[in-house]
C-alpha angles and dihedrals in degrees: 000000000000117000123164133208097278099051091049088058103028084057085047081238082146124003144198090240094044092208090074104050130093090240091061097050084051103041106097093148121147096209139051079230082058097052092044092057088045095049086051087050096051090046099050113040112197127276104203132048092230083060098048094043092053091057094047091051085054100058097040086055088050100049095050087070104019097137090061094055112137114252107172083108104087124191084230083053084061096042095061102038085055087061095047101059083043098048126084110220116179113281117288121229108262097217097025115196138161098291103035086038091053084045099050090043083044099046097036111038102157094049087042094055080045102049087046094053093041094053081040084060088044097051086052093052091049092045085046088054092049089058091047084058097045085055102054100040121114095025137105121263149206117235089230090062081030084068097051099038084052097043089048093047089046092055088041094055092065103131091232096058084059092091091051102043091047088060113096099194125032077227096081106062125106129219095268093053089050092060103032086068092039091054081043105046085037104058110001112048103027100127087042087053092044090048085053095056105042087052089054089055079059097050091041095055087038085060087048093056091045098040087051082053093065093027096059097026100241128173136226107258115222118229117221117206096223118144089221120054123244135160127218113180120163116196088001107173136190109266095208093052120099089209113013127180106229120240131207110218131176124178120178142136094287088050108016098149122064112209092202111190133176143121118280113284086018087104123266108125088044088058085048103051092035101063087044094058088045096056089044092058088047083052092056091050087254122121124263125229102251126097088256134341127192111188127164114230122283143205113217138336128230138188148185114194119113099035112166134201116249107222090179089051095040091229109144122218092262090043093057086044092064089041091058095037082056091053102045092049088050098052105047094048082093097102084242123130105259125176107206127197120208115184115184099334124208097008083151104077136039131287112255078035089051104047095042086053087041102049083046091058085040099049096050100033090061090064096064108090106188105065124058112230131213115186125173121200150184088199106087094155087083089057097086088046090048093048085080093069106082093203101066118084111212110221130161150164127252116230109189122200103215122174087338093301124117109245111195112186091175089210114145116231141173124275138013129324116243095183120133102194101145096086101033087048079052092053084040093060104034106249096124090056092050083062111043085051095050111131087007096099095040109115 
C-alpha cells in the first residue's frame, strides 16, 4: 500500500519526538534486529490480501501462547555476536587440539576470553532457535513463517554444528571445542550466522505485532472483496489516545465523502487520524482498535493535515495547500482505491477565498469513485451548496457552553455544526478583557 512521508507523519505513524508516534506504542521488541523489521514493516504496508492474511495467521498463532514465547535470544546475545563476525582475533588454530589449543589460550589471552564468550553467545542462539522451533511445531503454518522455520533448520542442520547442539549446558565444553567452533563461526559460517540473525529481527517485530494486539485489545479487521472500496467500523477509537470516545464510521459508493464539522478540540482530526491509523494496521496484517471493521483493500492512503509554509523556499501556507491538493488529485486519478484524509483545507487563505477553493476540491474529489473522502472544516457555509450531492454524508461534533465552560461529548452525529466558540473561548480565557484594559493600568 503506498504512503508517503507526510502521511506517515502526518498520521503520526512516526514522529520527530518518537514517544509520540504509533511505532513506538507498538514496538515491544527485545532486539535492535527486532525494531529494524518492524520499522520496515511499518514503512512498507502490505500490497496483497494472502500477505496480509499470512501475517495476520502468524500473529494470531503467536498471541495464543505468547507467554510462552521463547526468550533465551537476547538482544546482548546479537550484539555480540555482531562484533564477533566483524572482529579479528588472532588466527585460530585450524586443527585445533590439546597443545596448539594450550598455546593459543596461553599466548593470546585476551582473544581467547573473547572467542569463549562469543561461541557462549552462539550456543545460546542455536539453543533459542531450538525453542522457536519447539513453539511452532505442531501448528499450522503460513507459507510465508514456513519459509523461515525451513531456511533456519536448514542452517542449523549443518554437521558441524552436531557436537554443539548435543551439549545441554555451554559449561561442558573443553578448549578445543571452543575454538573448533571460533575458528568455525569465525571464518566458516559467517553468511549462515548473519542469515540467522537477521530472521530472528523478523520473528522478534512480528512478537511485537502480536504481543500490541493483546496489549491494546485489537481486534482482527475483515476484508471485503468488493471492487469498490468501502469502510465499516463500528466502535473504531483512536489507538494513540489514553481515553478515546469510539466512533461508527461507514464510507462506500453510495456515501463515499464525509463532510465532517465542529468547533476546534470537539474531535474532528482524532476521527480522522484515527481511522487512518486503523486502515494502516489493517494494511501491515495487524488488528485495528474498533469492535469490528470490515474494509476492502486499498491502495494507498493520503493525507493533508499538518502542511507548513516554506520560508527558504518562499512558498506561502496556501500556496503548499494547492501543491498538495495537486498531488493528491494527481495521484489518485489512477483508478486505485485510495482513502484520503483532508483536515482543514485551505486555512491559509481567506474565507470567501477558502470556500470558493474548497467547494472546487469538493466538487471534483466526490467523482472519483474509487477513492473514500474525509474532509473537516470551519466553512459551513458550504454545507447547504454541497447537500445536493447525494454522495456526501454531513456529520459533526457538538461543542455546549455550560456554565461558561466548553463541554465536548465527542459523539458524531448527523448534520452540520452550528456551533460559534471562537469568540466565547476568547471571553473564557481572558483574552477580551486583556484587551479592553490595554493602556488603562500605564502610570
Amino acid at each position: 500500500m503506498r504512503v508517503d512521508k507526510t502521511t506517515l507523519y502526518d498520521l503520526a505513524i512516526f514522529h520527530k519526538e518518537e514517544e509520540f508516534s504509533l511505532f513506538h506504542r507498538i514496538d515491544f521488541t527485545k532486539s535492535q534486529l527486532g525494531k529494524a523489521a518492524l520499522m520496515k514493516f511499518f514503512s512498507e504496508p502490505l500490497n496483497s490480501l494472502d500477505e496480509i492474511e499470512q501475517v495476520q495467521e502468524i500473529l494470531y498463532l503467536i498471541g495464543e501462547n505468547i507467554v510462552n514465547w521463547p526468550d533465551r535470544i537476547t538482544n546482548g546475545t546479537l550484539l555480540v555476536i555482531d562484533k564477533y563476525l566483524d572482529d579479528n582475533p588472532s588466527d585460530i588454530p585450524e586443527e585445533a587440539n590439546a597443545i596448539n589449543g594450550f598455546i593459543y589460550k596461553w599466548l593470546h589471552p585476551t582473544d581467547y576470553s573473547m572467542i569463549l564468550f562469543s561461541v557462549k553467545q552462539f550456543f545460546e542462539l542455536i539453543k533459542g532457535y531450538e525453542a522457536i522451533h519447539l513453539f511452532f511445531s505442531e501448528k499450522k503454518k503460513s507459507a510465508k513463517l514456513s519459509f523461515i522455520l525451513n531456511q533456519t533448520e536448514k542452517i542449523l542442520s549443518h554437521p558441524k554444528l552436531l557436537g554443539l547442539k548435543n551439549k545441554s549446558n555451554f559449561n561442558n565444553l573443553n578448549t578445543v571445542e571452543i575454538l573448533f567452533y571460533g575458528r568455525f563461526f569465525h571464518v566458516e559460517f559467517v553468511r549462515q550466522i548473519r542469515t540467522l540473525c537477521t530472521l530472528y529481527g523478523t520473528l522478534d517485530a512480528w512478537y511485537s505485532m502480536a504481543m500490541a494486539n493483546l496489549k491494546m485489545n485489537l481486534t482482527r479487521p475483515t476484508f471485503l472483496q468488493d471492487t469498490l472500496p468501502a469502510i465499516n467500523a463500528i466502535k473504531l477509537r483512536h489507538l494513540l489516545l489514553e481515553k478515546p470516545v469510539s466512533y461508527d464510521v461507514q464510507l462506500n459508493q453510495a456515501k463515499n465523502f464525509i463532510f465532517l464539522t465542529g468547533a476546534n478540540m470537539a474531535g474532528k482530526s482524532t476521527l480522522i487520524k484515527g481511522l487512518g491509523l486503523s486502515v494502516y494496521l489493517a494494511h501491515m496484517g495487524m488488528g485495528v482498535p474498533a469492535e469490528k471493521m470490515e474494509m476492502t483493500l486499498f491502495d494507498g492512503i493520503l493525507s493533508n493535515i499538518n502542511v507548513e509554509d516554506n520560508i527558504i523556499k518562499g512558498e506561502s501556507y496556501f500556496f503548499n495547500e494547492v501543491k498538495r491538493i495537486r498531488d493528491t488529485v494527481t495521484r489518485i486519478n489512477d483508478g486505485k482505491k485510495w482513502l484520503v484524509l483532508i483536515d482543514e483545507l485551505f486555512k491559509g487563505t481567506n474565507i470567501q477565498d477558502a470556500m470558493k477553493c474548497s467547494l472546487a476540491v469538493i466538487g471534483g474529489l466526490i467523482n472519483m469513485n474509487n477513492g473514500l473522502f474525509i474532509l473537516s472544516t470551519h466553512l459551513y457555509e458550504i454545507g447547504d451548496e454541497l447537500k445536493k450531492h447525494p454522495s456526501i454524508s454531513f456529520k459533526y461534533f457538538e461543542t455546549k457552553l455550560e456554565e461558561n465552560e466548553l463541554s465536548f461529548s465527542y459523539q458524531l452525529k448527523d448534520g452540520i455544526s452550528q456551533d460559534r466558540m471562537g469568540y466565547l473561548i476568547l471571553q473564557k480565557e481572558g483574552v477580551i478583557d486583556l484587551l479592553n484594559n490595554i493602556g488603562k493600568n500605564t502610570g
